[in-house]
PDB file of N, CA, C and O in Angstrom, chain B, residues numbered from 101:
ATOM      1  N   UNK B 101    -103.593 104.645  50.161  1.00  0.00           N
ATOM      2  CA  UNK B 101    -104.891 105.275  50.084  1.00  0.00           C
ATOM      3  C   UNK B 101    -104.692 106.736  49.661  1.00  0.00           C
ATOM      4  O   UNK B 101    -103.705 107.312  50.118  1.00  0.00           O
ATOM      5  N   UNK B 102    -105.422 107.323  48.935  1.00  0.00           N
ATOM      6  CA  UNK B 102    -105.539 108.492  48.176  1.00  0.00           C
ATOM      7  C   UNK B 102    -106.242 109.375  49.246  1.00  0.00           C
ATOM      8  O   UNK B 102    -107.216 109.078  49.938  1.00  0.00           O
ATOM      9  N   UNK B 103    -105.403 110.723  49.219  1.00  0.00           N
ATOM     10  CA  UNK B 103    -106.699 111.797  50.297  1.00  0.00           C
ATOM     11  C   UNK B 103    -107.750 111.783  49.850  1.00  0.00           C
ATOM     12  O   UNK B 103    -107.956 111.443  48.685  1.00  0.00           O
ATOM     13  N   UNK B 104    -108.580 112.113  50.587  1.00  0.00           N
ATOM     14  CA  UNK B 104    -109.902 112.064  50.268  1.00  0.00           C
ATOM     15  C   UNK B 104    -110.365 113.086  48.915  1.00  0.00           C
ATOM     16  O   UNK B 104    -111.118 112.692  48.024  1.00  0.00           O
ATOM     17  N   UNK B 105    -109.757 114.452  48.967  1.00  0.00           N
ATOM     18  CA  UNK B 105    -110.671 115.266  47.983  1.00  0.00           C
ATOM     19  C   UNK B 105    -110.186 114.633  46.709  1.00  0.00           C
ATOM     20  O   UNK B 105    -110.741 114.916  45.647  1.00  0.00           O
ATOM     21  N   UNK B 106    -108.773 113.450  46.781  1.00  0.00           N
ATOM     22  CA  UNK B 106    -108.559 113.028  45.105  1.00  0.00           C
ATOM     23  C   UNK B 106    -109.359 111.810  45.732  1.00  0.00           C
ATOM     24  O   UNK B 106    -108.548 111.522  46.612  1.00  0.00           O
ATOM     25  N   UNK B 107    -110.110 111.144  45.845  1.00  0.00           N
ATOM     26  CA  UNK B 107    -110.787 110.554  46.054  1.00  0.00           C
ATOM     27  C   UNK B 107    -111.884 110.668  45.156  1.00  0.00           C
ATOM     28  O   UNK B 107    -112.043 110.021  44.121  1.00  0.00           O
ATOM     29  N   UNK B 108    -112.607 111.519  45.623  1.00  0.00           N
ATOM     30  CA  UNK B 108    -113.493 112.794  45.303  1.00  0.00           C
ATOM     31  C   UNK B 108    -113.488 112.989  43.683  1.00  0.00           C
ATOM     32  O   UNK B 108    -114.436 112.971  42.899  1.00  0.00           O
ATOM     33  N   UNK B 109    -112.517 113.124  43.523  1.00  0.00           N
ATOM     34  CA  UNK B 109    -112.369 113.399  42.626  1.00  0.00           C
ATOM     35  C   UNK B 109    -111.942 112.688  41.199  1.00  0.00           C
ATOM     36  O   UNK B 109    -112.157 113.047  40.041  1.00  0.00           O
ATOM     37  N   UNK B 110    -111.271 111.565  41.721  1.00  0.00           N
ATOM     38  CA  UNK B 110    -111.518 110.066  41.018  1.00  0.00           C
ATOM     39  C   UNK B 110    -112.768 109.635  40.505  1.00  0.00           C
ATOM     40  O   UNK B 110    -113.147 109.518  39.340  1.00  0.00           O
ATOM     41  N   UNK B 111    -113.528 109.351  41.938  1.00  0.00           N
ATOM     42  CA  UNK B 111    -114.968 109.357  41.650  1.00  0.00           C
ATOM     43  C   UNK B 111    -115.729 109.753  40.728  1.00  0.00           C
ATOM     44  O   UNK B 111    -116.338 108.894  40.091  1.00  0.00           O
ATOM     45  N   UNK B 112    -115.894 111.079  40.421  1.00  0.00           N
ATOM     46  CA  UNK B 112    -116.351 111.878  39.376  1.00  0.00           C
ATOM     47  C   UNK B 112    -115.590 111.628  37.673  1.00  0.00           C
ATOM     48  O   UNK B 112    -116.104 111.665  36.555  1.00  0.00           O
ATOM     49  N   UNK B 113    -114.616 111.452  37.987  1.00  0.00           N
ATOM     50  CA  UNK B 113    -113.502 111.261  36.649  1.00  0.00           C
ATOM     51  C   UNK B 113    -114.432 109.733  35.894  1.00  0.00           C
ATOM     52  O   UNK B 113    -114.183 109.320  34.762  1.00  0.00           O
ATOM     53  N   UNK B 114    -115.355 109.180  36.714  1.00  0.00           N
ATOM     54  CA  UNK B 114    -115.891 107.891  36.097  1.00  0.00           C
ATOM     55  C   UNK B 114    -116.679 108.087  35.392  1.00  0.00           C
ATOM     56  O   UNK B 114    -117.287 107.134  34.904  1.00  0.00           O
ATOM     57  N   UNK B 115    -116.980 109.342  35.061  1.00  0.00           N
ATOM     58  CA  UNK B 115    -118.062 110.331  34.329  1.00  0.00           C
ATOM     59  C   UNK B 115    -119.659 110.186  34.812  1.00  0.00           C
ATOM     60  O   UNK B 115    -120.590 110.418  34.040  1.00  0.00           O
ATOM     61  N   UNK B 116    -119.912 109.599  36.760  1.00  0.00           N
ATOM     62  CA  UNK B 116    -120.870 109.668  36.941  1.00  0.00           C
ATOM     63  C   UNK B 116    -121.672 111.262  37.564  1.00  0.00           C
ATOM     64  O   UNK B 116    -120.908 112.221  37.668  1.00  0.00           O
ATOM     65  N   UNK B 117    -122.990 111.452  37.903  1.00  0.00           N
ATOM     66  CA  UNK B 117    -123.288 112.046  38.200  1.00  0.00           C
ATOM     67  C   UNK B 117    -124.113 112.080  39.651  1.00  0.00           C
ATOM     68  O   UNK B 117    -125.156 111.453  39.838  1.00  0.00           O
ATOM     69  N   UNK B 118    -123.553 112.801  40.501  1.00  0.00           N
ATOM     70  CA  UNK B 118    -123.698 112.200  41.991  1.00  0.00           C
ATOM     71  C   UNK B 118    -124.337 113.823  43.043  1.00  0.00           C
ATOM     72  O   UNK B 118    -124.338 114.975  42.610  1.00  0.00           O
ATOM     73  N   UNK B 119    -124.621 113.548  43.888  1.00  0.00           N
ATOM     74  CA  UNK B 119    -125.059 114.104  44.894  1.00  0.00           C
ATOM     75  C   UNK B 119    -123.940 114.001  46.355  1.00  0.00           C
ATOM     76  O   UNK B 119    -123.372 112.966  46.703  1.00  0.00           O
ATOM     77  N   UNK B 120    -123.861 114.919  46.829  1.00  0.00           N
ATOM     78  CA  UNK B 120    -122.993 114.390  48.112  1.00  0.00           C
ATOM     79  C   UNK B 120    -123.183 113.487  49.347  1.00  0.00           C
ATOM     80  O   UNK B 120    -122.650 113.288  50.439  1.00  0.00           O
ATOM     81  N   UNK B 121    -124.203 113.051  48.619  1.00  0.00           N
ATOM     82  CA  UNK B 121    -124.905 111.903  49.672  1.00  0.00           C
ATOM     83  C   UNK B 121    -124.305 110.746  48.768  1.00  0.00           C
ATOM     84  O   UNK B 121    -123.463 109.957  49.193  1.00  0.00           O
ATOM     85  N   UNK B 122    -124.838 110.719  47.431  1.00  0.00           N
ATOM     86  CA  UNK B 122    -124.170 109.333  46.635  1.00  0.00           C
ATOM     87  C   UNK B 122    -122.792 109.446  46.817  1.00  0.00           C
ATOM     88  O   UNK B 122    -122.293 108.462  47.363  1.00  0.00           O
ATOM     89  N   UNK B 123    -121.918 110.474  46.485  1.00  0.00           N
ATOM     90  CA  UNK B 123    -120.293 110.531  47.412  1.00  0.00           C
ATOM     91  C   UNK B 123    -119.904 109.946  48.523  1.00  0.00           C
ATOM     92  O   UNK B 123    -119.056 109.053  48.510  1.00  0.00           O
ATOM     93  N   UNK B 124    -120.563 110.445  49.777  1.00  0.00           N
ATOM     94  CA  UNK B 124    -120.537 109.882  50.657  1.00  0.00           C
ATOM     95  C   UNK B 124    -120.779 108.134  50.506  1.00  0.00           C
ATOM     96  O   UNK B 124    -120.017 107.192  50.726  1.00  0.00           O
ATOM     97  N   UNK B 125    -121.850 108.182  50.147  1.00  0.00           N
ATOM     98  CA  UNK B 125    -122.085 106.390  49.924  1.00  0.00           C
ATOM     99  C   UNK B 125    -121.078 105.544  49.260  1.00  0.00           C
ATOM    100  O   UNK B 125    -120.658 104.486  49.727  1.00  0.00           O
ATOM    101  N   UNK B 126    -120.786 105.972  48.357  1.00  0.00           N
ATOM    102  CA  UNK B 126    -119.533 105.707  47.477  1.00  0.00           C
ATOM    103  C   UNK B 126    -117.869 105.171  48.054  1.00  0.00           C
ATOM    104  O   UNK B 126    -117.068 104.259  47.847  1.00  0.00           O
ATOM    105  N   UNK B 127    -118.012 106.433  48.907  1.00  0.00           N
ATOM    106  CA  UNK B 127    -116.251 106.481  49.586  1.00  0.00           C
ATOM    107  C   UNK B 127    -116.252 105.720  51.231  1.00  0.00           C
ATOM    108  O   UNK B 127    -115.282 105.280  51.848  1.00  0.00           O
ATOM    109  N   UNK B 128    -117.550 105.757  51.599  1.00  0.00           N
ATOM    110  CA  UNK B 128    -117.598 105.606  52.858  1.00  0.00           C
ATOM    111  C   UNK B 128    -116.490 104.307  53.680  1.00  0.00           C
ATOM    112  O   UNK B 128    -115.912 104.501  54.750  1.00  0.00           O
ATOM    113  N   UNK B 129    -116.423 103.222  52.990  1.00  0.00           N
ATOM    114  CA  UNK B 129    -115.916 102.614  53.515  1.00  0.00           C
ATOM    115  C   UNK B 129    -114.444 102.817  53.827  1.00  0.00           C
ATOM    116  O   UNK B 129    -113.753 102.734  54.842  1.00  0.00           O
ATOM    117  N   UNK B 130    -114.284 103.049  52.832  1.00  0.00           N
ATOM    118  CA  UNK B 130    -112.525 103.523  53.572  1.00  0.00           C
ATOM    119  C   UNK B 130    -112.306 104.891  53.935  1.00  0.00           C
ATOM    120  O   UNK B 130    -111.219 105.076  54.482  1.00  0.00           O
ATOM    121  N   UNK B 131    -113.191 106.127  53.754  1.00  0.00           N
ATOM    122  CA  UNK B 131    -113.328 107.345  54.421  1.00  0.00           C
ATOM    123  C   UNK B 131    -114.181 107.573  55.271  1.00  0.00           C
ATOM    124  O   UNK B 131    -113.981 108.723  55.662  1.00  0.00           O
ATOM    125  N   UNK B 132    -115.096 107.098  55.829  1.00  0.00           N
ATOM    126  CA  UNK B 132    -116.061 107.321  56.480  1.00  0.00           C
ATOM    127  C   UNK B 132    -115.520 108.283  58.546  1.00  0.00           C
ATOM    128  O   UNK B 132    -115.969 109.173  59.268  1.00  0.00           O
ATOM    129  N   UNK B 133    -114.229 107.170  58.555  1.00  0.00           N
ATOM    130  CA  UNK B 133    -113.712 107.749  60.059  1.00  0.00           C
ATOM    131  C   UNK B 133    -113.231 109.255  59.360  1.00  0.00           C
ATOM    132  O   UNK B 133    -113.501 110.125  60.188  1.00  0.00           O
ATOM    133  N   UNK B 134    -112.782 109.698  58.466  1.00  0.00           N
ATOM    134  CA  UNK B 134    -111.794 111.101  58.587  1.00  0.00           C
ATOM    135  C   UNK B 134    -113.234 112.273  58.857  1.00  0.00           C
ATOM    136  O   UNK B 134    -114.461 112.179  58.815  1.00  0.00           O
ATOM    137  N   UNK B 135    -112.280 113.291  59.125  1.00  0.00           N
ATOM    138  CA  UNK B 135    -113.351 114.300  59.750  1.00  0.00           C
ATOM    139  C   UNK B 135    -113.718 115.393  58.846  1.00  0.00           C
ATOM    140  O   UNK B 135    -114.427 116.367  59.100  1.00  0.00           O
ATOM    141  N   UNK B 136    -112.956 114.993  57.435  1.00  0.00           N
ATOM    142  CA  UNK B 136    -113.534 115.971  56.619  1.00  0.00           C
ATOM    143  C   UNK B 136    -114.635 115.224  55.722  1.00  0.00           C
ATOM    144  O   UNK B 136    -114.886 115.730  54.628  1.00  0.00           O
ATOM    145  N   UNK B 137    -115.323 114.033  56.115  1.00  0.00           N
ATOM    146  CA  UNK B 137    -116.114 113.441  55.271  1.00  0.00           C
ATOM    147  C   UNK B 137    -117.684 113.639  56.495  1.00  0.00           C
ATOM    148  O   UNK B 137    -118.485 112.752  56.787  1.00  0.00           O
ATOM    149  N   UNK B 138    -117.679 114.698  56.848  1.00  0.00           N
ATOM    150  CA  UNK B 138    -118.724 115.585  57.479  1.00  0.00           C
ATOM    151  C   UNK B 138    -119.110 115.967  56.441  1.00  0.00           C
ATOM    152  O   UNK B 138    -118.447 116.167  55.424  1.00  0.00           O
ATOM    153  N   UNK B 139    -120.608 116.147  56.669  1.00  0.00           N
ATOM    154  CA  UNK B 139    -121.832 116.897  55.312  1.00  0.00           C
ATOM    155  C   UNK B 139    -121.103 118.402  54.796  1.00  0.00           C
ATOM    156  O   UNK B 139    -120.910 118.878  53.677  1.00  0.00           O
ATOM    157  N   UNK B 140    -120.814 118.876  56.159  1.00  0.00           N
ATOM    158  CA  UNK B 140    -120.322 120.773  55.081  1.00  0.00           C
ATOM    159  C   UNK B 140    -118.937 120.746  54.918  1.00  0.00           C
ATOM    160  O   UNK B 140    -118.402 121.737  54.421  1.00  0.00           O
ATOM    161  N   UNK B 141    -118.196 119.690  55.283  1.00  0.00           N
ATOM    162  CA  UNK B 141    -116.898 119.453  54.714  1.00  0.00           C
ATOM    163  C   UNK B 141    -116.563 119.286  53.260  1.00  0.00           C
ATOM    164  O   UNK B 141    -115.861 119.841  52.415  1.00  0.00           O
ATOM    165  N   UNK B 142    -117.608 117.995  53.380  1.00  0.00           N
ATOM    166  CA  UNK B 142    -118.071 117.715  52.023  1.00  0.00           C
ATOM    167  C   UNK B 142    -118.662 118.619  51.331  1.00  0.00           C
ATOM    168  O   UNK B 142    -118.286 118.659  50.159  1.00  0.00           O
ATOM    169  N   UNK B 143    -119.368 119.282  51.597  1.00  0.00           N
ATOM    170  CA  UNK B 143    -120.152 119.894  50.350  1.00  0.00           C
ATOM    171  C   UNK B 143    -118.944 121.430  50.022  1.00  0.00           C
ATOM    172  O   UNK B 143    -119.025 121.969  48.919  1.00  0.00           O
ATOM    173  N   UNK B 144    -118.165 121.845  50.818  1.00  0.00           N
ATOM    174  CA  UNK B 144    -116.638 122.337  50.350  1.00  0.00           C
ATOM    175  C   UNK B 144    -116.003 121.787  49.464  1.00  0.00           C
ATOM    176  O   UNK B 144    -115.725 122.192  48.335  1.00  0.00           O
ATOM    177  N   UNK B 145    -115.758 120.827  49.982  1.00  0.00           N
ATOM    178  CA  UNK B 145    -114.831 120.206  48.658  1.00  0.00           C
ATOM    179  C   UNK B 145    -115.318 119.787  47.551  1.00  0.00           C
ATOM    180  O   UNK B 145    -114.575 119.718  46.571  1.00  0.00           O
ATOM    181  N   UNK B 146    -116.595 119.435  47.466  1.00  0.00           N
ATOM    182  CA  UNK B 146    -116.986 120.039  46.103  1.00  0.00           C
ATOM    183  C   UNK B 146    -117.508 120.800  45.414  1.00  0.00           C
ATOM    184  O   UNK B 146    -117.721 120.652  44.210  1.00  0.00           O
ATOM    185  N   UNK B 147    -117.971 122.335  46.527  1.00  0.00           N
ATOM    186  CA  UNK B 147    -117.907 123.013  45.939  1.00  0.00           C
ATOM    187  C   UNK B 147    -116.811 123.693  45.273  1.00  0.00           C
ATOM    188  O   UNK B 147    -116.773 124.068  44.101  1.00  0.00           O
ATOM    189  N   UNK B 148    -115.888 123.807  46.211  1.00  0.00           N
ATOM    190  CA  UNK B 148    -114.191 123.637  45.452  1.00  0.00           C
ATOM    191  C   UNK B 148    -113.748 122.961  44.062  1.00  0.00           C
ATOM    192  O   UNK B 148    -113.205 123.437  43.066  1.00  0.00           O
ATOM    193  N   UNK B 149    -114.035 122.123  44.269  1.00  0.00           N
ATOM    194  CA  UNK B 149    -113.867 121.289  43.077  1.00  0.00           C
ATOM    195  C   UNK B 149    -114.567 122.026  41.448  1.00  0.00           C
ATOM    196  O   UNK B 149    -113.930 122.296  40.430  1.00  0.00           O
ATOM    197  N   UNK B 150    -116.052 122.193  41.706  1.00  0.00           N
ATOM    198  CA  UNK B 150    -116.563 122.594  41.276  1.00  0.00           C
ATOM    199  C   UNK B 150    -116.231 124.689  41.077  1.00  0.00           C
ATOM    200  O   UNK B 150    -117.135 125.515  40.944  1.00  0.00           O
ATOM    201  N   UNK B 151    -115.382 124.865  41.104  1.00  0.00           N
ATOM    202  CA  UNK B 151    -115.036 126.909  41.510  1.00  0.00           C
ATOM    203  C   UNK B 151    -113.908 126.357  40.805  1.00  0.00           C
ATOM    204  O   UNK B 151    -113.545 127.368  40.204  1.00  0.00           O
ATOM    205  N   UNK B 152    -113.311 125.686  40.551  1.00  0.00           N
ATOM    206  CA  UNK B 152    -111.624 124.987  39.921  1.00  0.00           C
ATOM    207  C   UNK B 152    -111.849 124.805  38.483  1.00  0.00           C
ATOM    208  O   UNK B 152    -111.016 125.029  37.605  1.00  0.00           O
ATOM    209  N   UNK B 153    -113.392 124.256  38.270  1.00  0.00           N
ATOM    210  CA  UNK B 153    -113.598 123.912  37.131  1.00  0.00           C
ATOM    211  C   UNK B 153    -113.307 122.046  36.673  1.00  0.00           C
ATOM    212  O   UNK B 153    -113.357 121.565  35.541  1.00  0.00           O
ATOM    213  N   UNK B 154    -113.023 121.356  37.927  1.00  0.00           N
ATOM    214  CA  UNK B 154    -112.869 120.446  37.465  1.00  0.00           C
ATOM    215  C   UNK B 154    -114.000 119.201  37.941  1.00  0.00           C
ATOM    216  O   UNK B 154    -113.775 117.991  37.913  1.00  0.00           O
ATOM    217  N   UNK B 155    -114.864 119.663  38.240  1.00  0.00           N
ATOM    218  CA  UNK B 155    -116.584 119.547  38.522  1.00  0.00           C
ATOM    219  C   UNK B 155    -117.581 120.650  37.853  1.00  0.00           C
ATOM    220  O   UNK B 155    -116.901 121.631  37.550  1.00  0.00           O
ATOM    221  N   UNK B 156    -119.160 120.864  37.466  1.00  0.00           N
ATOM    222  CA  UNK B 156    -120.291 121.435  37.542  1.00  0.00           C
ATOM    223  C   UNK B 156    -121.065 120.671  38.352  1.00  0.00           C
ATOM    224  O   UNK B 156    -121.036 119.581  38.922  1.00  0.00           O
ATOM    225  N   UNK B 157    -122.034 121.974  38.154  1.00  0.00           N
ATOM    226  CA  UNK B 157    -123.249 121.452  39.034  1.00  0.00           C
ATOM    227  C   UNK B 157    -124.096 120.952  37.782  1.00  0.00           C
ATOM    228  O   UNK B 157    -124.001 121.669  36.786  1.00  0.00           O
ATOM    229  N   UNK B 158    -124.659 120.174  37.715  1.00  0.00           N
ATOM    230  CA  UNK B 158    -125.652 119.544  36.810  1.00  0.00           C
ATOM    231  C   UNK B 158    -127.137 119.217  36.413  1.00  0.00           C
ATOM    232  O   UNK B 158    -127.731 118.837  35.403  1.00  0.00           O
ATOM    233  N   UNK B 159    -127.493 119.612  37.934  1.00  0.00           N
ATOM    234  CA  UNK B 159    -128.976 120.114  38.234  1.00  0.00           C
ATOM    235  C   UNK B 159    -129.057 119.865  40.157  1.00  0.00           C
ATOM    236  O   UNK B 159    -128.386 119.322  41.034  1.00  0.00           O
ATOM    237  N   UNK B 160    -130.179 120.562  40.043  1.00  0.00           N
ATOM    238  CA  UNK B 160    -130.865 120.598  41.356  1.00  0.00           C
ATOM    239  C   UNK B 160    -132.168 119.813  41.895  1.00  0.00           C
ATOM    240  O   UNK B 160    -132.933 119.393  41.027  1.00  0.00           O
ATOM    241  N   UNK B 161    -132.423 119.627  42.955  1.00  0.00           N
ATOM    242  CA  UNK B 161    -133.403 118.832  43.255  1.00  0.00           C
ATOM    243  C   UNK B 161    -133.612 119.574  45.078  1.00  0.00           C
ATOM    244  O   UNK B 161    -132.882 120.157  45.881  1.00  0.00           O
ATOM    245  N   UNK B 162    -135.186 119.058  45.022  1.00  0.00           N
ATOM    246  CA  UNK B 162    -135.094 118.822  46.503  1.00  0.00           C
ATOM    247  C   UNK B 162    -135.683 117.075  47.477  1.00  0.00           C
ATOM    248  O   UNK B 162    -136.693 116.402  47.276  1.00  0.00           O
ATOM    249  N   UNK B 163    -134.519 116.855  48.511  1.00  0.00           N
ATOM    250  CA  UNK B 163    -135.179 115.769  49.083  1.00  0.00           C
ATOM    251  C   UNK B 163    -136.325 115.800  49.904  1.00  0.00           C
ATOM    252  O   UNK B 163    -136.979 116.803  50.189  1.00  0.00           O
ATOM    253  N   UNK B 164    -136.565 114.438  50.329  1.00  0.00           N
ATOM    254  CA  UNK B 164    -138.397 114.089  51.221  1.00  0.00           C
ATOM    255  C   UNK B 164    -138.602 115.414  51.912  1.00  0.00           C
ATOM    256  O   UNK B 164    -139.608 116.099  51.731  1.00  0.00           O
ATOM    257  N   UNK B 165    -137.417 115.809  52.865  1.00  0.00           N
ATOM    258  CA  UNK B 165    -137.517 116.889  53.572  1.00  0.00           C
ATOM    259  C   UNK B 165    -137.633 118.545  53.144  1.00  0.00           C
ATOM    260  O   UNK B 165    -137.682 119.529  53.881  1.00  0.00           O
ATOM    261  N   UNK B 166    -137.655 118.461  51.859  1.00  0.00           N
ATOM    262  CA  UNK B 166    -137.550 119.846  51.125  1.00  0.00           C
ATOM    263  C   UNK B 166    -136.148 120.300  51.302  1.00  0.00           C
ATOM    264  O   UNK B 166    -136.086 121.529  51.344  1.00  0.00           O
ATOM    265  N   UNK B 167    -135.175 119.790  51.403  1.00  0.00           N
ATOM    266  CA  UNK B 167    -133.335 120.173  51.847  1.00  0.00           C
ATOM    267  C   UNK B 167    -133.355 120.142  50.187  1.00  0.00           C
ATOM    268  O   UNK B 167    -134.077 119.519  49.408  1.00  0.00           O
ATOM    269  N   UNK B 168    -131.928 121.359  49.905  1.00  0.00           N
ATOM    270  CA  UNK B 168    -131.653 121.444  48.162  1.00  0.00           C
ATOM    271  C   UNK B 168    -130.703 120.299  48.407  1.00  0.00           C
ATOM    272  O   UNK B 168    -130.029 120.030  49.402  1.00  0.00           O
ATOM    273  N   UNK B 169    -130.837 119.643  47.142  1.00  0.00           N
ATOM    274  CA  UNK B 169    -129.255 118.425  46.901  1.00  0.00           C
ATOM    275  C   UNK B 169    -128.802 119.100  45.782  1.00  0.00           C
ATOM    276  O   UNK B 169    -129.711 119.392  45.006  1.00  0.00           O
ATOM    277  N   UNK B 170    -127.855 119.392  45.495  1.00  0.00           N
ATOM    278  CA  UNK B 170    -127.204 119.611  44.162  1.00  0.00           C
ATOM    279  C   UNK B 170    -126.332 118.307  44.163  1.00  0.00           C
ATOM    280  O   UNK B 170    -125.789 117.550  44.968  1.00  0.00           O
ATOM    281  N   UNK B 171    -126.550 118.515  42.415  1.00  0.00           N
ATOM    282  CA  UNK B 171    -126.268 116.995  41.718  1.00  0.00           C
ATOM    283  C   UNK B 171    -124.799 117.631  40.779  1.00  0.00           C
ATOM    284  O   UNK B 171    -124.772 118.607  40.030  1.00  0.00           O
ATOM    285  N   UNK B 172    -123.789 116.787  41.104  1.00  0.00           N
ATOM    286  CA  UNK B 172    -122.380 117.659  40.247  1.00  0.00           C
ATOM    287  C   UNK B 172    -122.008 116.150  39.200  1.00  0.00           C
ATOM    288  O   UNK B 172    -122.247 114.951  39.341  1.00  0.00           O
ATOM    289  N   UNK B 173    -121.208 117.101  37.975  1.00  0.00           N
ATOM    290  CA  UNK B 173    -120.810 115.676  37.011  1.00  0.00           C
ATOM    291  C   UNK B 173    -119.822 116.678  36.767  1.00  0.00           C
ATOM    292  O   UNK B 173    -119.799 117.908  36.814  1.00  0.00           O
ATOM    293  N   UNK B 174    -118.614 115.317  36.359  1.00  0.00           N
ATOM    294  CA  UNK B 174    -116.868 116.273  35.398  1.00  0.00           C
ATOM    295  C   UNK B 174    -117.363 116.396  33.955  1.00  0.00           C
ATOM    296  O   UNK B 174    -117.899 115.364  33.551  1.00  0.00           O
ATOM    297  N   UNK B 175    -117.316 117.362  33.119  1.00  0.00           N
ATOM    298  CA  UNK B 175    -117.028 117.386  31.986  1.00  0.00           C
ATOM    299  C   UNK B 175    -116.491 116.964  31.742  1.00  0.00           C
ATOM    300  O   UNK B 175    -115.736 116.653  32.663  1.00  0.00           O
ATOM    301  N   UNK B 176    -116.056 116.339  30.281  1.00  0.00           N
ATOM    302  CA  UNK B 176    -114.836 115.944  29.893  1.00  0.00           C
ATOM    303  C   UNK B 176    -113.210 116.392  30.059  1.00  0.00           C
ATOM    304  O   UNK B 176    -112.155 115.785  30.245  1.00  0.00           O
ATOM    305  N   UNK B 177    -113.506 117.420  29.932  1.00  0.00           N
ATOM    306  CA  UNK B 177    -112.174 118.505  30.484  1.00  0.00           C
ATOM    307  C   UNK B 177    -111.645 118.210  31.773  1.00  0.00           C
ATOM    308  O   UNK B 177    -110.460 118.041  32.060  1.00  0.00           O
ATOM    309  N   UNK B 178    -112.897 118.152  32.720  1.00  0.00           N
ATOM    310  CA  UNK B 178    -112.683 117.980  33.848  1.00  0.00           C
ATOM    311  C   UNK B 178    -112.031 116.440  34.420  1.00  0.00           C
ATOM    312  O   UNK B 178    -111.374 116.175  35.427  1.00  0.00           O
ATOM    313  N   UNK B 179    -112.408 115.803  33.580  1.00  0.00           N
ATOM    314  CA  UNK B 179    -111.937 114.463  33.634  1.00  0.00           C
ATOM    315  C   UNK B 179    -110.529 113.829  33.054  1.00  0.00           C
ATOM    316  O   UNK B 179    -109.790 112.905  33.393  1.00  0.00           O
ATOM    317  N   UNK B 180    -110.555 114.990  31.811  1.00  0.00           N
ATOM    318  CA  UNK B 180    -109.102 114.681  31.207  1.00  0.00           C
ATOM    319  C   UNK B 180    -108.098 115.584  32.747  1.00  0.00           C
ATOM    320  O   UNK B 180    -107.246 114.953  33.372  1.00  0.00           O
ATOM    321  N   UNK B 181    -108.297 116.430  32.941  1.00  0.00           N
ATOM    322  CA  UNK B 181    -107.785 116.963  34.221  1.00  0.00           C
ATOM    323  C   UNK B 181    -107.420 116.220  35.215  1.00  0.00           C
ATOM    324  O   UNK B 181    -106.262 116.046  35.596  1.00  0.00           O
ATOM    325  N   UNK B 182    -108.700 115.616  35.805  1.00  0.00           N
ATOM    326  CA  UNK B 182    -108.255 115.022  36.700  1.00  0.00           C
ATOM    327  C   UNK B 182    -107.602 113.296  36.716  1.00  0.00           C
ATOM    328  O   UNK B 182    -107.295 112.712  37.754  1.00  0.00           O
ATOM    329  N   UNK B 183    -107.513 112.804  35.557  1.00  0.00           N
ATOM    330  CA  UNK B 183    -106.509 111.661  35.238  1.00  0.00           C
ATOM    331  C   UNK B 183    -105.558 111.864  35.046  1.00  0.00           C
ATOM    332  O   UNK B 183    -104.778 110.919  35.167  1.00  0.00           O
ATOM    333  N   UNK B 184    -104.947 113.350  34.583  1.00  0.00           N
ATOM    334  CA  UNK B 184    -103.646 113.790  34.333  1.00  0.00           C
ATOM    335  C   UNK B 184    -102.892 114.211  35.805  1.00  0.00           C
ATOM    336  O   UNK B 184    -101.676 114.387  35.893  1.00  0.00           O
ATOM    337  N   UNK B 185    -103.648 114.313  36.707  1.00  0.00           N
ATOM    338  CA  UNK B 185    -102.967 114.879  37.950  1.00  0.00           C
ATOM    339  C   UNK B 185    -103.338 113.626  38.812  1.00  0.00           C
ATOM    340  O   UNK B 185    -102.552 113.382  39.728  1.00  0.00           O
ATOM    341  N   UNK B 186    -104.377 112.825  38.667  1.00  0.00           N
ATOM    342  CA  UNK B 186    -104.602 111.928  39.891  1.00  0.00           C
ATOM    343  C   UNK B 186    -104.535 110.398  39.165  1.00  0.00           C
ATOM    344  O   UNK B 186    -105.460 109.737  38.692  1.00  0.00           O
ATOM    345  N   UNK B 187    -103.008 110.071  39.261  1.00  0.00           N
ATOM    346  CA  UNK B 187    -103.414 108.649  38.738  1.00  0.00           C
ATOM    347  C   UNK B 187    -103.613 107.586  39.689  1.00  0.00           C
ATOM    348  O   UNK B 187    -103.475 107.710  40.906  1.00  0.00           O
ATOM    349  N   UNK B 188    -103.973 106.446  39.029  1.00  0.00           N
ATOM    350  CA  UNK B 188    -104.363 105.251  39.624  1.00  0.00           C
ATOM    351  C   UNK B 188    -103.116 104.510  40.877  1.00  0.00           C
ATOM    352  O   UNK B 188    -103.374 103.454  41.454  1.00  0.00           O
TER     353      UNK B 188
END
């Protein structure tokens, strides 16, 4: 099993565009027990991800509750990146 932030980061390399809630949904089953797959854990590591350059943010939204979601996608760059360091 892969740590979680290459996880993370796999994920994104599929060239989708996600929210840290669709992340979460995504990884949950085999990450769901670790303790960095907490909401502001999560939203670290990709904001990290995203400060590295190997994520953006891609737009914004707000949910039912008026809470901001930011929505992140890899560029291509970001994707050639992260297949070169995180393989299968």
């Amino acid at each position: 099993m892969k740590p979680l932030n290459f996880a993370i980061l796999k994920y994104f390399a599929s060239g989708v565009e996600a929210c840290r809630a669709d992340v979460q949904e995504a990884l949950k089953a085999d990450y769901s027990g670790f303790r960095a797959f907490k909401d502001k854990q999560m939203d670290e590591a990709l904001m990290t991800a995203a400060s590295n350059g190997l994520i953006e943010e891609s737009r914004v939204d707000l949910d039912e509750k008026g809470n901001l979601v930011i929505y992140y996608r890899a560029p291509q760059d970001g994707i050639d990146a992260i297949n070169s360091y995180i393989k299968d």
